[in-house]
mmJSON file of the N, C-alpha and C atoms, coordinates in Angstrom:
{"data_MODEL":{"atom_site":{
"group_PDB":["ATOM","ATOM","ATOM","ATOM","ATOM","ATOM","ATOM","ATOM","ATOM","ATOM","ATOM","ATOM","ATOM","ATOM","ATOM","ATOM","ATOM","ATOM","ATOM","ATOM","ATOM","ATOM","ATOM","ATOM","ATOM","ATOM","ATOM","ATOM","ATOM","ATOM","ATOM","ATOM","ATOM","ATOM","ATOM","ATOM","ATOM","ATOM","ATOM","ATOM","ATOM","ATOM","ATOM","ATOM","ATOM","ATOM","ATOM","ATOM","ATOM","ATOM","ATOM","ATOM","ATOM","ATOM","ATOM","ATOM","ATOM","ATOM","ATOM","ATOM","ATOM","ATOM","ATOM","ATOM","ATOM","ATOM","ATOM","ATOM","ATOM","ATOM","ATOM","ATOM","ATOM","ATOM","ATOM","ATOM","ATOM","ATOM","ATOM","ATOM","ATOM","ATOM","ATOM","ATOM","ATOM","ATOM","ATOM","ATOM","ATOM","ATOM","ATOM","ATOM","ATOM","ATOM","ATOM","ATOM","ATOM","ATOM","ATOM","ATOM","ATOM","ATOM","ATOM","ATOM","ATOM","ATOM","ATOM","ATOM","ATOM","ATOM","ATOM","ATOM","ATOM","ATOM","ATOM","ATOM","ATOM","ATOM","ATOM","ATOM","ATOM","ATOM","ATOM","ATOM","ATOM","ATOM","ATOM","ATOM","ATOM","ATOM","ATOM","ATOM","ATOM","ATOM","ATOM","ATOM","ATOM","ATOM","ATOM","ATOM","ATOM","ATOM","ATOM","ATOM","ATOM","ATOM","ATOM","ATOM","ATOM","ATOM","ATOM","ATOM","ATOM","ATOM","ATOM","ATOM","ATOM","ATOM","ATOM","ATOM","ATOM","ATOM","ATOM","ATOM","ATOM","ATOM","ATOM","ATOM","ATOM","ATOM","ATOM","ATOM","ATOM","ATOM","ATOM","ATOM","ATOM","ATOM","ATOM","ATOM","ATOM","ATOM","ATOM","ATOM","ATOM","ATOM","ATOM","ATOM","ATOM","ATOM","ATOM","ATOM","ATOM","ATOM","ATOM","ATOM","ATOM","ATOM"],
"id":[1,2,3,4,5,6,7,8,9,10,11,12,13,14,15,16,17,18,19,20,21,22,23,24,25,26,27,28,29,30,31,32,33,34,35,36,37,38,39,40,41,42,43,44,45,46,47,48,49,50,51,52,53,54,55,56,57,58,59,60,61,62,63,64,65,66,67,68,69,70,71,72,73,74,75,76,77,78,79,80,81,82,83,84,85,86,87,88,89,90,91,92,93,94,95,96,97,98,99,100,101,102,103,104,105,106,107,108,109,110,111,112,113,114,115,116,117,118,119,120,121,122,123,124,125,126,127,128,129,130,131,132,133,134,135,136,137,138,139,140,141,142,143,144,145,146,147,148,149,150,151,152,153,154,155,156,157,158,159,160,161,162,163,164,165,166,167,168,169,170,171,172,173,174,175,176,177,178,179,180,181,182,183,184,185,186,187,188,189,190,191,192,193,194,195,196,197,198],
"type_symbol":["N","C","C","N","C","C","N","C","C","N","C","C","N","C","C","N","C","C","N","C","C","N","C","C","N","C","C","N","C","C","N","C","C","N","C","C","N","C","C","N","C","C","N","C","C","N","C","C","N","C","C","N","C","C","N","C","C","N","C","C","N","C","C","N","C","C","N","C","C","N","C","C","N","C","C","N","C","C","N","C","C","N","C","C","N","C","C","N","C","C","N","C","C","N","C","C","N","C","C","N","C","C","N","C","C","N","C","C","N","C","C","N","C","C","N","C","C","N","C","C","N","C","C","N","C","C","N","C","C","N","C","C","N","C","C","N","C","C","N","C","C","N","C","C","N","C","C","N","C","C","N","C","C","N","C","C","N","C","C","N","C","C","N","C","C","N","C","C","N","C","C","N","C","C","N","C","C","N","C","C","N","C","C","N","C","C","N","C","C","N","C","C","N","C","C","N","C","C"],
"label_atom_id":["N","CA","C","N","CA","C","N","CA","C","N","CA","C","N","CA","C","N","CA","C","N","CA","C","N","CA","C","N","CA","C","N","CA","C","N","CA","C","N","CA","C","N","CA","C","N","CA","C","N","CA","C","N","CA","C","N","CA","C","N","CA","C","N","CA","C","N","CA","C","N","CA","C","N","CA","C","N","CA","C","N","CA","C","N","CA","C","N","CA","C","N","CA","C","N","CA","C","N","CA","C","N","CA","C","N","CA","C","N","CA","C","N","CA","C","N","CA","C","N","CA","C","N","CA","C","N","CA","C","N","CA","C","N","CA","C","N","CA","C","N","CA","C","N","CA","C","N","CA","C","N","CA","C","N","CA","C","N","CA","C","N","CA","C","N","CA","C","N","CA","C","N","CA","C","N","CA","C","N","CA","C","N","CA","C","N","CA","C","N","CA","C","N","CA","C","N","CA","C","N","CA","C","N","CA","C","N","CA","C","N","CA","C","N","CA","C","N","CA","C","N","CA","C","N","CA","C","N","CA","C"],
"label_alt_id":[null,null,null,null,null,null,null,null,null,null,null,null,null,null,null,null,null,null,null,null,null,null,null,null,null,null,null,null,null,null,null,null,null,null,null,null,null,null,null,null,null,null,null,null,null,null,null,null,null,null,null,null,null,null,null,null,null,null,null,null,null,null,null,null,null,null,null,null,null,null,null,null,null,null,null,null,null,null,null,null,null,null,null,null,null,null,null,null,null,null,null,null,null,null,null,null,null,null,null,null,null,null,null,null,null,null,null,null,null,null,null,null,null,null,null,null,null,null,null,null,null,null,null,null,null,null,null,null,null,null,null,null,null,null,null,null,null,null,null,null,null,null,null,null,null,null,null,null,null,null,null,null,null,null,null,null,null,null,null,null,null,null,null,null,null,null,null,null,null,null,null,null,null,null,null,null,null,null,null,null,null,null,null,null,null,null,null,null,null,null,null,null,null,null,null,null,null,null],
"label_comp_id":["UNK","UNK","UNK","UNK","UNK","UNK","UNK","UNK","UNK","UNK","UNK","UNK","UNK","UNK","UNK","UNK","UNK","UNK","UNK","UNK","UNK","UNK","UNK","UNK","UNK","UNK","UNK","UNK","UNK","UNK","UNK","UNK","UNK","UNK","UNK","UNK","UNK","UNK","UNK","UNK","UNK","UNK","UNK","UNK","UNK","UNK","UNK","UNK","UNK","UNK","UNK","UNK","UNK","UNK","UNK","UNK","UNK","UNK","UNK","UNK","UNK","UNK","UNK","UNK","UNK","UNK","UNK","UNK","UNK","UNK","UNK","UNK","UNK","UNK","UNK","UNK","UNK","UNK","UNK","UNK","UNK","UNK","UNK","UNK","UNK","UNK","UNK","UNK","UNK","UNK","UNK","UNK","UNK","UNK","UNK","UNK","UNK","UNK","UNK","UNK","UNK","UNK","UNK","UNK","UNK","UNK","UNK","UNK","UNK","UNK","UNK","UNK","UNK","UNK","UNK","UNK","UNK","UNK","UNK","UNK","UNK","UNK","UNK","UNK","UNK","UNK","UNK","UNK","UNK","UNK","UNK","UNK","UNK","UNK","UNK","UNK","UNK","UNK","UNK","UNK","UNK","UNK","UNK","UNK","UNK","UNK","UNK","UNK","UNK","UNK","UNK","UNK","UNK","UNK","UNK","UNK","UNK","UNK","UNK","UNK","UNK","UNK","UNK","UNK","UNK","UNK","UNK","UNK","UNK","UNK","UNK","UNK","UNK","UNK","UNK","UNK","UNK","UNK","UNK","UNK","UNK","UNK","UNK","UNK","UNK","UNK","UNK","UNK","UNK","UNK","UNK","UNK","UNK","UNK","UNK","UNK","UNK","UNK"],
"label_asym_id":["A","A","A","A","A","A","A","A","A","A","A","A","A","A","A","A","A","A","A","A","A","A","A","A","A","A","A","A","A","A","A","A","A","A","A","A","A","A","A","A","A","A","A","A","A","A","A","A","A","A","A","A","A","A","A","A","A","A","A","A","A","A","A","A","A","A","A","A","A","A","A","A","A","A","A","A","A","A","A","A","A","A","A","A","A","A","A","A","A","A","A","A","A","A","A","A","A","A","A","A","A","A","A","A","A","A","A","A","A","A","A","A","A","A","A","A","A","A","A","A","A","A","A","A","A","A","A","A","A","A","A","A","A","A","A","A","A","A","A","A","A","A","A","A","A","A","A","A","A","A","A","A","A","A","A","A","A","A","A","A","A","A","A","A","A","A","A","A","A","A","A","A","A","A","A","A","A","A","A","A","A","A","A","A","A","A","A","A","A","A","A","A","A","A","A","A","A","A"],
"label_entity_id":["1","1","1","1","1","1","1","1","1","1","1","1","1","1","1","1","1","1","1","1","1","1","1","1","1","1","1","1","1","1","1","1","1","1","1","1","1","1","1","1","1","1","1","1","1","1","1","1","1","1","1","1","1","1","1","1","1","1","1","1","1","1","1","1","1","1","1","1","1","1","1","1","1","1","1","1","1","1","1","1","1","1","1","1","1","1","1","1","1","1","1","1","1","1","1","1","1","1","1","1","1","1","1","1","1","1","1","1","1","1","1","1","1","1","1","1","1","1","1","1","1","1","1","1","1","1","1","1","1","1","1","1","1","1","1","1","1","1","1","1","1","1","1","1","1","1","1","1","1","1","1","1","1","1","1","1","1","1","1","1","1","1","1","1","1","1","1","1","1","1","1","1","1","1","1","1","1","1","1","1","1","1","1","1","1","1","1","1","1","1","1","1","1","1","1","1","1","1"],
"label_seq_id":[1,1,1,2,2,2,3,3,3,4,4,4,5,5,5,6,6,6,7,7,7,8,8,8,9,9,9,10,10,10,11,11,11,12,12,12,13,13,13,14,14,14,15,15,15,16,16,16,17,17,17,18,18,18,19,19,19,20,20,20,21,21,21,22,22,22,23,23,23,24,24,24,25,25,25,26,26,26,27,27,27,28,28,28,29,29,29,30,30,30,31,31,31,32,32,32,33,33,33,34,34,34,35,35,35,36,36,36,37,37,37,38,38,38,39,39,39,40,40,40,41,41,41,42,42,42,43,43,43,44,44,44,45,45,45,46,46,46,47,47,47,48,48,48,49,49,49,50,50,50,51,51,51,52,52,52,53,53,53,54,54,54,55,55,55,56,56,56,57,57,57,58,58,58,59,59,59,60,60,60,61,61,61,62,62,62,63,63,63,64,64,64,65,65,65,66,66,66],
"pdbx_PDB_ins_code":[null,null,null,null,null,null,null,null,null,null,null,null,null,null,null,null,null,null,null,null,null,null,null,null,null,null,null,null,null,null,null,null,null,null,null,null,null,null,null,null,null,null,null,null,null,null,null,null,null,null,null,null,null,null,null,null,null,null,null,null,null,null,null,null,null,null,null,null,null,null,null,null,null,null,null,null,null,null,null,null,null,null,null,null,null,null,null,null,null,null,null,null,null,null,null,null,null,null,null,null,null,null,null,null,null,null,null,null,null,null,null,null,null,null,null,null,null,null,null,null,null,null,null,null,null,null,null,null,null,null,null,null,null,null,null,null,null,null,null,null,null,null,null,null,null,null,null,null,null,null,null,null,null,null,null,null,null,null,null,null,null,null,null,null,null,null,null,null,null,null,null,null,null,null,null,null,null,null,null,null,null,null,null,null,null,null,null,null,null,null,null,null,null,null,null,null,null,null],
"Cartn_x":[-5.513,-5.181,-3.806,-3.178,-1.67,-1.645,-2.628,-2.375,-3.006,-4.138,-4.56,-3.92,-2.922,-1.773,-0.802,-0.833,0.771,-0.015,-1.283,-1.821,-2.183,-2.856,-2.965,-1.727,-0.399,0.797,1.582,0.695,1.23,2.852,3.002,4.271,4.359,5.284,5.397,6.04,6.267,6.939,6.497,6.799,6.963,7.832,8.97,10.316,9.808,9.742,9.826,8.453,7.492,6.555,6.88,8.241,8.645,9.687,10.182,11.168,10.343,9.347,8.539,7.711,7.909,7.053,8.558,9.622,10.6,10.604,9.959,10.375,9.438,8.58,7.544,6.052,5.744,4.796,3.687,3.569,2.47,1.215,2.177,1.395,0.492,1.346,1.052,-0.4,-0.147,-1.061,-2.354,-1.627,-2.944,-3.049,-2.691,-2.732,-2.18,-1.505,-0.81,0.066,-0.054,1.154,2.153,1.664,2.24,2.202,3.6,3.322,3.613,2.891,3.353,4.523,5.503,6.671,5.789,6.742,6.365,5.77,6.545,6.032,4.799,4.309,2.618,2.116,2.582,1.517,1.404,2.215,2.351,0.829,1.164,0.685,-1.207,-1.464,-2.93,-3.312,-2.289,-3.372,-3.184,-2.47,-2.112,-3.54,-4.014,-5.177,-6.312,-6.61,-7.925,-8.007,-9.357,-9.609,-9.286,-8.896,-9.452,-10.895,-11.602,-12.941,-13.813,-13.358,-14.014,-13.785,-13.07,-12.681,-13.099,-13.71,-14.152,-15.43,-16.45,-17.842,-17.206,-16.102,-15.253,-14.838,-14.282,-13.312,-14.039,-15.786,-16.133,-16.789,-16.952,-17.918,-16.902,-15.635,-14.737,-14.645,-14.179,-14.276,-15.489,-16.469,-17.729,-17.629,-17.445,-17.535,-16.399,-15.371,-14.109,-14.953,-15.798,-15.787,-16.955,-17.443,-18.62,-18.61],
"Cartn_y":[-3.224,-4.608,-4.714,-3.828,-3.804,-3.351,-2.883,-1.998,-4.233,-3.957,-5.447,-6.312,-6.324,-7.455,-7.274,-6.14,-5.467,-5.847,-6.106,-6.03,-7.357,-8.017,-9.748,-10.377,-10.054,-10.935,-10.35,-9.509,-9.142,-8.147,-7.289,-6.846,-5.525,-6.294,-4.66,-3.381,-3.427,-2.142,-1.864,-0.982,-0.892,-1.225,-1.3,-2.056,-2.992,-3.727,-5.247,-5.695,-4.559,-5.28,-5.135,-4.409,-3.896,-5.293,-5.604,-7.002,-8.257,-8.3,-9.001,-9.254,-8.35,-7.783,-7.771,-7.623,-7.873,-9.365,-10.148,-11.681,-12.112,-11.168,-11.783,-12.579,-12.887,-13.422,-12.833,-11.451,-10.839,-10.728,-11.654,-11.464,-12.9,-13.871,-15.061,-15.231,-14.756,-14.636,-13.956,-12.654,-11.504,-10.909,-11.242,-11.241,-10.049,-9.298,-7.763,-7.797,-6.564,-6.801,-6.228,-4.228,-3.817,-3.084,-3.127,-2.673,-1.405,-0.868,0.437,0.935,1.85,2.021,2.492,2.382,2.697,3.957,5.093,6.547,6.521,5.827,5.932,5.047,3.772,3.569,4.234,5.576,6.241,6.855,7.967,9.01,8.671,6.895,6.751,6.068,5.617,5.289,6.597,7.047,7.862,9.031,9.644,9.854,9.525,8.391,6.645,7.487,7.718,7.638,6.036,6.022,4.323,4.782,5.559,5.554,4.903,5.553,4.695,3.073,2.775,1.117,0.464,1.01,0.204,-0.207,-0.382,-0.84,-2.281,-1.945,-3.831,-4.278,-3.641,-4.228,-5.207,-4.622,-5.232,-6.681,-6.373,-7.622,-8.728,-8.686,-8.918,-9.846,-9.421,-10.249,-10.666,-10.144,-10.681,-12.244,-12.59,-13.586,-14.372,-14.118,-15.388,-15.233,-14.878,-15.331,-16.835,-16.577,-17.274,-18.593],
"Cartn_z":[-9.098,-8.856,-8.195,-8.159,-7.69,-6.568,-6.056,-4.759,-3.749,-4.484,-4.02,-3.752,-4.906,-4.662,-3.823,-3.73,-2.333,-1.345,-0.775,0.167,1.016,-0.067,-0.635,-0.213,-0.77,-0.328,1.162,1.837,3.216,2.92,1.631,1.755,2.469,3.855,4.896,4.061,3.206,2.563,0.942,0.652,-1.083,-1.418,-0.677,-1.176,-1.337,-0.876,-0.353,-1.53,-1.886,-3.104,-4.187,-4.376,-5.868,-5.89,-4.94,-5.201,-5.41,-5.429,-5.812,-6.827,-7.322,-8.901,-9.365,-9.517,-10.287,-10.669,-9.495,-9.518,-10.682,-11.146,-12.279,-11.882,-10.781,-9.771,-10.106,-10.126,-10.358,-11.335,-12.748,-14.035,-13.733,-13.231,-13.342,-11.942,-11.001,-9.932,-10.016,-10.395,-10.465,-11.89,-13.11,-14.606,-14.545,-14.073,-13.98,-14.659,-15.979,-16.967,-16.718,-16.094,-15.651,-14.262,-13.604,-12.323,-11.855,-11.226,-10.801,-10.025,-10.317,-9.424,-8.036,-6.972,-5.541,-5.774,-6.777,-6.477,-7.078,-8.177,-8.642,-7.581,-7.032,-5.919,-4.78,-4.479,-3.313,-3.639,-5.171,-5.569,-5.887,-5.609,-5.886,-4.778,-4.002,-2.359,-1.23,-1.552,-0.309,-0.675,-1.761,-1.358,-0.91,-0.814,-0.062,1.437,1.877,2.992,3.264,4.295,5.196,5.952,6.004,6.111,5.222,4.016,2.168,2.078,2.894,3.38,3.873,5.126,6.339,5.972,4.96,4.829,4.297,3.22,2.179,3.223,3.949,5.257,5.811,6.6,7.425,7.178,5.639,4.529,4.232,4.291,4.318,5.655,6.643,7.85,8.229,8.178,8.572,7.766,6.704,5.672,5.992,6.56,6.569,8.153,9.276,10.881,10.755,9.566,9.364,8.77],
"occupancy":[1.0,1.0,1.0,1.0,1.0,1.0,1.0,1.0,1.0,1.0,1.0,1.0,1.0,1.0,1.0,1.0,1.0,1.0,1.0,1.0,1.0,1.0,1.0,1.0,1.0,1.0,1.0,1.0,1.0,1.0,1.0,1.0,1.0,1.0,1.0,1.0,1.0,1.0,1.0,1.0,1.0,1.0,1.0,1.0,1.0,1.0,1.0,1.0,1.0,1.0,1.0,1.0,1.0,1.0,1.0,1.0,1.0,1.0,1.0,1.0,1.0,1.0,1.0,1.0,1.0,1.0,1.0,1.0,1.0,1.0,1.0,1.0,1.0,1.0,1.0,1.0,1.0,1.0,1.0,1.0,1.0,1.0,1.0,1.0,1.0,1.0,1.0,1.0,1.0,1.0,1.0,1.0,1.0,1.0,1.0,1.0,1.0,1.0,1.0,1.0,1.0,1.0,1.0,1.0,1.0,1.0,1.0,1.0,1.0,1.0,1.0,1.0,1.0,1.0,1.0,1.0,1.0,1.0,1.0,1.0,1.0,1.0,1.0,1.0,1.0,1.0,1.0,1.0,1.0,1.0,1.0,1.0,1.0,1.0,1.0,1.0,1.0,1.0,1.0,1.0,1.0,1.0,1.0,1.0,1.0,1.0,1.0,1.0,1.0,1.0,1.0,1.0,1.0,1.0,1.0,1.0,1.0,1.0,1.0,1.0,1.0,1.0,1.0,1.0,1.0,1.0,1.0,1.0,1.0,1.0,1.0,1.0,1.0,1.0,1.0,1.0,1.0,1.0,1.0,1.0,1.0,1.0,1.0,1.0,1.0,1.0,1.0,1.0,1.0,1.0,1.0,1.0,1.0,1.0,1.0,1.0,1.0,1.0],
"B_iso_or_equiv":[0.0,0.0,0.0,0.0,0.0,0.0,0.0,0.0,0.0,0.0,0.0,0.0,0.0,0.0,0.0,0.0,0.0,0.0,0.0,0.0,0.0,0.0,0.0,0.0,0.0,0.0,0.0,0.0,0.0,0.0,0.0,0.0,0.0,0.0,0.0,0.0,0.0,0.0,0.0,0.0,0.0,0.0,0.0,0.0,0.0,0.0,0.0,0.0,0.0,0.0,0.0,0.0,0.0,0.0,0.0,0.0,0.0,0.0,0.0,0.0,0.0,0.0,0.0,0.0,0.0,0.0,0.0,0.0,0.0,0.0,0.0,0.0,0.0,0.0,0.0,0.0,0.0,0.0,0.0,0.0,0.0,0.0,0.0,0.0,0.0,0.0,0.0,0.0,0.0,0.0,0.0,0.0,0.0,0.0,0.0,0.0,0.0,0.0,0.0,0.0,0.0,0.0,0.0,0.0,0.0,0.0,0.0,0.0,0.0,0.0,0.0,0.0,0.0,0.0,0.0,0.0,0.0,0.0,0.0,0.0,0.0,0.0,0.0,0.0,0.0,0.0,0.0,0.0,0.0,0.0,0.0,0.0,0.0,0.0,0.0,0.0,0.0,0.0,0.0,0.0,0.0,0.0,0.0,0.0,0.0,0.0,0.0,0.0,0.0,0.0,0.0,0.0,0.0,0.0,0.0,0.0,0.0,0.0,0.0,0.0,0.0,0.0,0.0,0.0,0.0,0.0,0.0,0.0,0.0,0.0,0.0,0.0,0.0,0.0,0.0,0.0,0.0,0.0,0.0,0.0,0.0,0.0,0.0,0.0,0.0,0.0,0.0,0.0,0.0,0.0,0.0,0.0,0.0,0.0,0.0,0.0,0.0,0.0],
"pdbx_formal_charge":[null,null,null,null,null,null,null,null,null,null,null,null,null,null,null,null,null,null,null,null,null,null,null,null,null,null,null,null,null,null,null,null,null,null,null,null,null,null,null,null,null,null,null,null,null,null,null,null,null,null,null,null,null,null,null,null,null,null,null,null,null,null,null,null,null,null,null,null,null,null,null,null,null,null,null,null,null,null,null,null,null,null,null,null,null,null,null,null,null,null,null,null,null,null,null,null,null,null,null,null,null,null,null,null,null,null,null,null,null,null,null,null,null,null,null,null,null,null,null,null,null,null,null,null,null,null,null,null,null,null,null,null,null,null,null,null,null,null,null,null,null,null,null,null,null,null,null,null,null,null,null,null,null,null,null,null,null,null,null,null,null,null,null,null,null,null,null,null,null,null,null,null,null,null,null,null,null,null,null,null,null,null,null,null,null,null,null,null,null,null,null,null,null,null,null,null,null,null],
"auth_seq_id":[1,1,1,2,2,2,3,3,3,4,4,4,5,5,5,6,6,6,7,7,7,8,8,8,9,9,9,10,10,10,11,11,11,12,12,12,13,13,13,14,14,14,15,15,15,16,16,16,17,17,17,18,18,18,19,19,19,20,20,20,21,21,21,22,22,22,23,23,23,24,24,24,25,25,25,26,26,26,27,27,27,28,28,28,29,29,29,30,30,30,31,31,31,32,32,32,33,33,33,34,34,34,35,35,35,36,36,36,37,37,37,38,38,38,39,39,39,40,40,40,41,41,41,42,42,42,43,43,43,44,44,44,45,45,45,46,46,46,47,47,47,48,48,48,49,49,49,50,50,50,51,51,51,52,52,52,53,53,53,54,54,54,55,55,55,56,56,56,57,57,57,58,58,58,59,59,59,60,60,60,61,61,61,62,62,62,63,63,63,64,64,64,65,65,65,66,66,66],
"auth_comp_id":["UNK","UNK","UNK","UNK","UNK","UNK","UNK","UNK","UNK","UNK","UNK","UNK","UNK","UNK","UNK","UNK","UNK","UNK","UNK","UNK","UNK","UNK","UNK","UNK","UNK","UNK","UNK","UNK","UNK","UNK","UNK","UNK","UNK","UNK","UNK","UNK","UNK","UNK","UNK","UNK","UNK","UNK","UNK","UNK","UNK","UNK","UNK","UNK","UNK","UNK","UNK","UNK","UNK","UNK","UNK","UNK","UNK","UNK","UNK","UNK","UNK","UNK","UNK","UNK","UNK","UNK","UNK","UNK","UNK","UNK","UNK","UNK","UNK","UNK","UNK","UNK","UNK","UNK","UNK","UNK","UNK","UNK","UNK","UNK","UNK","UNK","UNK","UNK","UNK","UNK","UNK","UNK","UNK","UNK","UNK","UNK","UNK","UNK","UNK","UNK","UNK","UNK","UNK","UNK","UNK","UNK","UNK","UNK","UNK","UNK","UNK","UNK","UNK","UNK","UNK","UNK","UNK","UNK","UNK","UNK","UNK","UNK","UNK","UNK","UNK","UNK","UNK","UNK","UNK","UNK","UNK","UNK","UNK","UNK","UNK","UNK","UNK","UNK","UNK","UNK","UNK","UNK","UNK","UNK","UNK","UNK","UNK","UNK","UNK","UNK","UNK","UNK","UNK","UNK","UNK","UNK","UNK","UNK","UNK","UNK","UNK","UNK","UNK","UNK","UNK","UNK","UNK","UNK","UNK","UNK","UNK","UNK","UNK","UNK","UNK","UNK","UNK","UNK","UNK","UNK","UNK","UNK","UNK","UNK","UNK","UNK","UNK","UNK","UNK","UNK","UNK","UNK","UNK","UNK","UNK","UNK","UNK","UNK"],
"auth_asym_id":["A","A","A","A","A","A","A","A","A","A","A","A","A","A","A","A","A","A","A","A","A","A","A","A","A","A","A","A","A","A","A","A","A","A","A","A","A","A","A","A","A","A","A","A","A","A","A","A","A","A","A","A","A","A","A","A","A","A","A","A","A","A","A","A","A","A","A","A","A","A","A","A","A","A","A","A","A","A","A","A","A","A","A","A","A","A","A","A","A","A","A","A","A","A","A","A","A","A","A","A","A","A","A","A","A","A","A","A","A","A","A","A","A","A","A","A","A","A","A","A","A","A","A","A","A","A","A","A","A","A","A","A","A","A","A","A","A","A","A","A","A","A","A","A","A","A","A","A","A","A","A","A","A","A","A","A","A","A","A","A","A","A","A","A","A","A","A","A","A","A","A","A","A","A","A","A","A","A","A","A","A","A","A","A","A","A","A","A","A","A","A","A","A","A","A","A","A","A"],
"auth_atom_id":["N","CA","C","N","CA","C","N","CA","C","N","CA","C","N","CA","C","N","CA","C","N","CA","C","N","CA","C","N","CA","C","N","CA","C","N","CA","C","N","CA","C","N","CA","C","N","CA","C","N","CA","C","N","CA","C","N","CA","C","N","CA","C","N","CA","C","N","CA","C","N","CA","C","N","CA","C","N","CA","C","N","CA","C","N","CA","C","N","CA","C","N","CA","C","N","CA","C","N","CA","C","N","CA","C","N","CA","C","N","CA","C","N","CA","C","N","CA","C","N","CA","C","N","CA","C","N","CA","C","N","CA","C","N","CA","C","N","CA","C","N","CA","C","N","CA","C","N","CA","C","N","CA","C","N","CA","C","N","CA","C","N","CA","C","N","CA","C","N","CA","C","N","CA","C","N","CA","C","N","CA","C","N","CA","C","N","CA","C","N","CA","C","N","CA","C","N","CA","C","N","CA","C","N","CA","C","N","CA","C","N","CA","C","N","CA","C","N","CA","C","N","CA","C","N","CA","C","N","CA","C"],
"pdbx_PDB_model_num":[1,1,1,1,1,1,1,1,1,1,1,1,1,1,1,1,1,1,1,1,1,1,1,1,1,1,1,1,1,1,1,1,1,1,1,1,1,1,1,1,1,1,1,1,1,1,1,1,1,1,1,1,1,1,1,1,1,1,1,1,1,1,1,1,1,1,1,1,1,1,1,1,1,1,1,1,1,1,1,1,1,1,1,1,1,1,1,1,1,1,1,1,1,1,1,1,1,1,1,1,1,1,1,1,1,1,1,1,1,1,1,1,1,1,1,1,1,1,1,1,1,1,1,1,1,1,1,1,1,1,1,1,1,1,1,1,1,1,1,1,1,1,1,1,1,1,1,1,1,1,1,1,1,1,1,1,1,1,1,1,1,1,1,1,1,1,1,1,1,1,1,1,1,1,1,1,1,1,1,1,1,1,1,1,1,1,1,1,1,1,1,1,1,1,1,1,1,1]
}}}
């Protein structure tokens, strides 16, 4: 849910999503109690193909063109 939410609020960096999850936003938005430091969200997306993506991706845009 956290990777979702870094993604969801457009944050160009991990910096920039960890200053944001300090602000407390996260529990209240996305019920997230706790958040992952940058290095555990490095250490669980950075293995994700973006191949394994592109089927949500396309169901995804297909549904907001429509």
């Amino acid at each position: 849910m956290s990777a979702f939410a870094m993604f969801s609020l457009k944050a160009p960096s991990l910096l920039s999503f960890d200053k944001q999850r300090a602000e407390g936003n996260l529990k209240t938005i996305y019920g997230i109690d706790r958040v992952p430091c940058d290095t555990r969200m490095r250490e669980r997306l950075d293995p994700v193909a973006p191949e394994s993506l592109r089927h949500s991706f396309k169901l995804v845009f297909r549904r907001s063109c429509t």
